[in-house]
Structures are given as structure tokens and as C-alpha cells.
N, C-alpha and C positions, 0 to 999 in steps of 0.2 A: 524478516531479515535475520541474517545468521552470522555466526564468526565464524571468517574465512580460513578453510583447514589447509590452506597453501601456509598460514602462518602458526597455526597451532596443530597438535595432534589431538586438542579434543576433535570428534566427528560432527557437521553439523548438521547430522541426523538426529539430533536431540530433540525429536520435533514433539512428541505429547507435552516432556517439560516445558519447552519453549513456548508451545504456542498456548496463549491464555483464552479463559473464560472470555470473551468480549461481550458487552449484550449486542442482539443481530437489531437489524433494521425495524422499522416501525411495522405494523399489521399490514399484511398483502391484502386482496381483496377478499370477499365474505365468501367465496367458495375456498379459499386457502384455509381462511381464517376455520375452517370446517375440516378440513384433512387433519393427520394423524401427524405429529412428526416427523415420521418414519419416513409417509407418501411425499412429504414437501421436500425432504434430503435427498428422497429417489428422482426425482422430477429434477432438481438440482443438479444431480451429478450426469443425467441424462443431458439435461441442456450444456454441458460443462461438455460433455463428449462429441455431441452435436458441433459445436462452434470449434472443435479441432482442438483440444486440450488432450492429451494422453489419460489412459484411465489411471494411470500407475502414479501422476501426478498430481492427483485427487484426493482428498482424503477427509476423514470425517473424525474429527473427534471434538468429545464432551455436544455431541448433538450438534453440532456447527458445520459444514463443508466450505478447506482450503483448500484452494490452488496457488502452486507458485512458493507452498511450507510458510506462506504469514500472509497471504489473501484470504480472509473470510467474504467467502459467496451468499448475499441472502437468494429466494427465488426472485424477487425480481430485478436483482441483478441480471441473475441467467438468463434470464428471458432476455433480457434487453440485447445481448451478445448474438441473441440469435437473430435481430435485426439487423435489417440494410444499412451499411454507413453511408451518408451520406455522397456523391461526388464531390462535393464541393469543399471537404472539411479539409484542412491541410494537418497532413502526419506525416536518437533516440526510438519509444514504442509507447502507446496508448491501449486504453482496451477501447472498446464500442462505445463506451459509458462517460461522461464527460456530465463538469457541474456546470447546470445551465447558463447565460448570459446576464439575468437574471439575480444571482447571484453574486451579492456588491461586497457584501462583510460575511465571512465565515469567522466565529466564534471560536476559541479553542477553551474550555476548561479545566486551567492545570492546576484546581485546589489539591489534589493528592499528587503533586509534585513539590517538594521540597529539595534543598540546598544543591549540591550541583545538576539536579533534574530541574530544579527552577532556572539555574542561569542557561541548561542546556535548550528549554523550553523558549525562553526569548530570543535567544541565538537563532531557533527554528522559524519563530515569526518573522523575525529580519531577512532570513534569509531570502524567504519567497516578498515582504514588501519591499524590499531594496531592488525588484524587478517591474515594478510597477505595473502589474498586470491589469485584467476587469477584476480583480477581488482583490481584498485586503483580510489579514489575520489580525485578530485582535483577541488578548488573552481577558479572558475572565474567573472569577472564581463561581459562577452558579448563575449570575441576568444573563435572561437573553433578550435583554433590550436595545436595539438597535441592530440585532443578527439577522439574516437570513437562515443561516445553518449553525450549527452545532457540532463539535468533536470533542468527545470530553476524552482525557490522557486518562491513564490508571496503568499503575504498577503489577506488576505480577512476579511472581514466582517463576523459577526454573535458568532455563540456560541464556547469556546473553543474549541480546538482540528484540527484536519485536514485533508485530504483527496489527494485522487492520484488516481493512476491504477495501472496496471500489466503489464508486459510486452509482446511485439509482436514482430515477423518476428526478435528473436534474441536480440532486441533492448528494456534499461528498458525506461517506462513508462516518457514519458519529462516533465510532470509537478506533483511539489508537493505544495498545497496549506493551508497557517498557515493561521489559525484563530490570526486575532494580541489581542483578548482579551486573550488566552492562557498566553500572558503574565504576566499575575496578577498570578501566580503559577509560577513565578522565573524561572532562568535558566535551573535548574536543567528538570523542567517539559519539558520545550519547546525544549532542546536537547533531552528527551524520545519522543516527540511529532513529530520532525523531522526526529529522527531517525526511528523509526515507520512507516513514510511516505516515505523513502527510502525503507524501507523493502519492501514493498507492490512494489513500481517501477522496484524491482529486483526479483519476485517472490512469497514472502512469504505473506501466507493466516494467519488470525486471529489464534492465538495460539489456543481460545477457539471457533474455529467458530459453532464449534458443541452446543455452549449453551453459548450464550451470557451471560445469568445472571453471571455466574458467574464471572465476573469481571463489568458488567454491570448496575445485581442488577435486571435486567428483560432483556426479549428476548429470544428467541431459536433459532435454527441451519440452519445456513449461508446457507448449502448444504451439500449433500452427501457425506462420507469416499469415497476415490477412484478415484474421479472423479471431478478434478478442487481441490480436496482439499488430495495432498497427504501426508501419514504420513513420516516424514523424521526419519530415520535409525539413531538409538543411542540417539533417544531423546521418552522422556514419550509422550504415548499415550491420558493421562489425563492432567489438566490443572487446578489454582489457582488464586486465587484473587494475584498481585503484583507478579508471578512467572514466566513470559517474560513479555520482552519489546515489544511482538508482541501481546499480549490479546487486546482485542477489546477494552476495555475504559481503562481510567489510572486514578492513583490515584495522589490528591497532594505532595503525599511523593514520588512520585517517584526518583531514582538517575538518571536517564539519563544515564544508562550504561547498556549494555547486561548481562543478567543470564548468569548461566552456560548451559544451554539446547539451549540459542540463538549460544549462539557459538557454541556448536555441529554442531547445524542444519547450519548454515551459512558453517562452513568448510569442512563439509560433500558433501555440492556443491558446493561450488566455492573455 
């Protein structure tokens, strides 16, 4: 996620600063586990073009592949994209990928969040349990006793905003990374900014991914309707500058609380 250059003249192309070191997903299988880094990024960025993603919206840095400028892809993310969705699933926008049913308590680990990253962190977990979904968030500093999943937070470097993945094999995405300059835009911003960065770990694609400008100020489309980016059911097809919490950049006024279209789309699947 980026700050939105409809408000500022920084550009939010600041994408190597911005987007941080995250660690990727757990070991793929024992022929992965055997390719070169290189082969698995290639394989990545094919699956990523395969599933209708632009190539120009792809990108690779520090050995990682994003989509979307704060999606990190592991491979079997990608692959999963390249599966059948089901008929029956009702789809705001989702990818393919969704944390299983299965999945009761997701953990969040925010020992490397302090003083307004601490309040902006709990603000985050409220937000999604005050919707009573199939999962609950509960913040930890290191047990994972009593979790199903794990996301641990970590700070980074570089330009406002912050970045994550999507979910795999069931399981959402274990890291989410805050820019700690975000916090010169108060609490308020950096619990929208967090909570954001959960979203994307539990499924949810760019509100606007179809046309970045418009919350962005410049950019075009993430990838193809249908395919890695589905429409979720009871929520608007189109999309507005400040009108989810999941649009691709955010503005300094933001509140740090879900619209009414987040919540659809959130209880609509889970």
C-alpha cells in the first residue's frame, strides 16, 4: 500500500524503498526445494502472466516477486491462481486464494511494534474481530499456542505504507511489513495501513486494482477481472478515491476503519 499522490507530490513509485525484505512462505515441495532461485521467480512470474496479471505489473526485487507494488507472491501462491475457483464460492475483489475454514485463530506477532504501531496494531485486530467472522486475530509477542496461523509485523525502512502477500495451501500470508515513516500520518493512517496489510494476507486484492489512478493519482490494472481478481458478491463493481480501506494508496485523512462495502465483502467470505 502507497500514499496516495492525489494528496501529495511525493510519487508513489517509490517502490524498491517501500517495498521491504519480508521472509517468503515456508518450503514448497522437494523438486522446488532443488531449483535455483532464479528458476522459482521464473516459474512465478509466468504463473503471474498465465492468470491474467500484466507483466509491467510484476516485479522482482531483493529476490522476492510483487504484484499489485505490496503483494509478495511465493510459488505456491501462483500456482494456486492458476486453479479453478470453485462455482459455488460467493465474490469488493479476492484472489483464488482464501484461508481455509479450518482456520479458527490467526496469531498476529507485533513484538517489533511499539508506541503508536502498538495502539495502531490492536486497532487492526478490532477491526476484523468486531465482524465476527470464522476466524478471530489475536496479538502475541512469539506463542503460538492456541494459533492456527501466524503473521508476524516488522518495521522497515523506506517510503510510507507497506506490504505483505496472499495466502497459500489454506494458510494467510505470515508476514506483514510497516514502513515505520508511515508514522508521521498518526494513528489513525497506520491502523488503515495495517489493517490493509492484513487484508491482502487473508485474500483481498486492491479495491481499485483495475486502475490504480484512481486512488493512486497514476497507474493502471493490476490484472484481469476473473482471474486472481474476483468480484465479491453485494459489493460495487466500481471503486473511489477514500471509499475502501483495501484501494491501492491511502490518503492522510484516512480513519482506520472498514467502509461499508469492506464489511460486505469480508462477511460475505468469512
Amino acid at each position: 500500500m502507497n500514499l496516495s499522490k492525489a494528496n501529495y507530490a511525493k510519487s508513489f513509485i517509490g517502490l524498491v524503498a517501500m517495498i521491504a525484505i519480508g521472509a517468503g512462505c515456508s518450503a514448497e515441495s522437494e523438486a522446488t526445494e532443488s531449483a535455483s532461485p532464479e528458476a522459482v521467480n521464473q516459474e512465478i512470474v509466468s504463473n503471474l502472466v498465465k492468470a491474467g496479471f500484466p507483466a509491467d505489473d510484476i516485479m522482482e526485487v531483493d529476490g522476492k516477486v510483487y504484484v499489485g507494488r505490496d503483494a509478495e507472491v511465493s510459488l505456491a501462491a501462483s500456482r494456486e491462481m492458476l486453479q479453478s475457483d470453485s462455482s459455488e464460492s460467493k465474490e469488493q475483489y479476492r484472489t483464488t486464494n482464501l484461508v481455509g475454514s479450518n482456520v479458527r485463530v490467526i496469531c498476529v506477532n507485533g513484538s517489533a511494534f511499539t508506541g503508536s504501531f502498538s495502539t495502531a496494531l490492536d486497532n487492526s485486530i478490532a477491526n476484523y474481530n468486531n465482524l465476527g467472522l470464522t476466524f478471530s486475530l489475536r496479538r502475541t509477542t512469539g506463542s503460538t499456542s492456541g494459533c492456527n496461523a501466524t503473521i508476524t509485523g516488522r518495521l522497515t525502512s523506506g517510503s510510507a505504507g507497506g506490504s505483505s502477500g496472499f495466502p497459500s495451501g489454506g494458510l494467510p500470508f505470515n508476514t506483514i511489513n510497516i514502513a515505520s515513516s508511515t508514522s508521521q500520518y498518526g494513528t489513525a493512517v497506520l491502523t488503515h495501513v495495517i489493517t490493509h496489510e492484513i487484508g491482502h494476507t487473508i485474500g483481498f486484492r486492491h479495491t481499485d486494482y483495475f486502475n490504480r489512478s484512481i486512488s493512486c493519482g497514476s497507474g493502471g490494472n493490476e490484472g484481469s477481472s476473473g482471474v486472481g481478481a474476483i468480484h465479491i458478491s453485494g459489493t460495487p463493481t466500481g471503486a473511489t478515491a477514500g471509499g475502501s480501506l483495501m484501494n491501492s494508496c491511502f490518503r492522510s485523512s484516512e480513519s482506520g476503519r472498514f467502509l461499508g462495502a469492506d464489511v460486505t465483502a469480508l462477511q460475505t467470505i468469512y
